[in-house]
N, C-alpha and C positions, 0 to 999 in steps of 0.2 A: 158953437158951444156944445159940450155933451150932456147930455141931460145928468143928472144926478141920479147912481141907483142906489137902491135901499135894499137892503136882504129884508124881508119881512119874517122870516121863520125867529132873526135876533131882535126885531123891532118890537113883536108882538109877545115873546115869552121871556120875562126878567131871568138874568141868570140868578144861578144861586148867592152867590152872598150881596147881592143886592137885596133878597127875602129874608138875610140873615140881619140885616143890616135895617130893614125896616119894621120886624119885632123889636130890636132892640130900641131903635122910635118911640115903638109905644110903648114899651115899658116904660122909657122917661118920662113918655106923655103922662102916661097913668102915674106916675111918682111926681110929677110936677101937678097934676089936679091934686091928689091927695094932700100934698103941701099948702093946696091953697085951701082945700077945703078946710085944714089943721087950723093953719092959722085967720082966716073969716072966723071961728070959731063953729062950723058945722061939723059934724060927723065924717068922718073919710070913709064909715062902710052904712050903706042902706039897710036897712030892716030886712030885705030879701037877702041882700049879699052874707050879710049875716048869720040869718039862717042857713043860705047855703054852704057856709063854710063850717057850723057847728055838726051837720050833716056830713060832711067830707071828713071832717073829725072823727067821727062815729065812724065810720067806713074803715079808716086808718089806723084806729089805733085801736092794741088788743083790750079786749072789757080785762080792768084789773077792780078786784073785789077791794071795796073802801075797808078799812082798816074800824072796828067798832071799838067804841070810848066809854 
């Protein structure tokens, strides 16, 4: 019998759309907790994520002057 070879240089480095293909995983993953978190009735964003994204906000978008009443 001949032994079995294995390229290791293709064993050991995922090609590309197999990495493409396992962000798109997590994305669902993260969309599938969010939905449970929804419906358990808990919050789907953290206290920190929160902050983090009103921050990312600020970063993003230009200061526009409020409008006075």
């Amino acid at each position: 019998m001949d032994p079995i070879s294995i390229d290791r240089r293709r064993a050991s480095r995922p090609d590309s759309s197999s990495r493409r293909t396992r962000l798109r995983l997590r994305d669902l993953c993260d969309e599938v907790l969010a939905s449970y978190r929804v419906a358990t009735g808990s919050d789907p964003l953290s206290p920190a994520e929160r902050d983090d994204a009103r921050e990312l906000l600020r970063q993003v978008t230009p200061s526009v002057p409020t409008p006075r009443r």
